[in-house]
N, C-alpha and C positions, 0 to 999 in steps of 0.2 A: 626046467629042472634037469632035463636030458643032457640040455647042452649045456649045462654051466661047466662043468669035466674041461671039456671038449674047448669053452670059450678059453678058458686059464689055459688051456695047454698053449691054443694058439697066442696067446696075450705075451704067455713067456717065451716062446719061441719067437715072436715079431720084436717085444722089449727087454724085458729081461724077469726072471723068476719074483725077485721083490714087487717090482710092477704088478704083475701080477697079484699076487698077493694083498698087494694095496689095494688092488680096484675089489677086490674078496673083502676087502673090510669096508672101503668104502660105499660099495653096496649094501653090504651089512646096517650099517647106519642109517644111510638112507630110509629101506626098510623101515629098522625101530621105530625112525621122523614120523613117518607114513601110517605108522602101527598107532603112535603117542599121538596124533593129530585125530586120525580116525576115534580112537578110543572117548576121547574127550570129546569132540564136536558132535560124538551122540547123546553124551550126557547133558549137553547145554539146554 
């Protein structure tokens, strides 16, 4: 959580600021996947 800041700075400074930004969402999702998997596969 400390370094997330700190990853995006560097992400945009190596590619470019939307890059950045994408790999923030794209993570994001992932998560959710991760969340929605977890969540059900206790219920079963």
């Amino acid at each position: 959580m400390l370094l997330g800041p700190h990853a995006i700075g560097f992400i945009a400074d190596w590619l470019s600021l939307p890059a950045a930004l994408t790999s923030v969402a794209a993570l994001a999702a992932v998560a959710a996947l991760i969340g929605y998997a977890t969540r059900h596969a206790a219920t079963r």
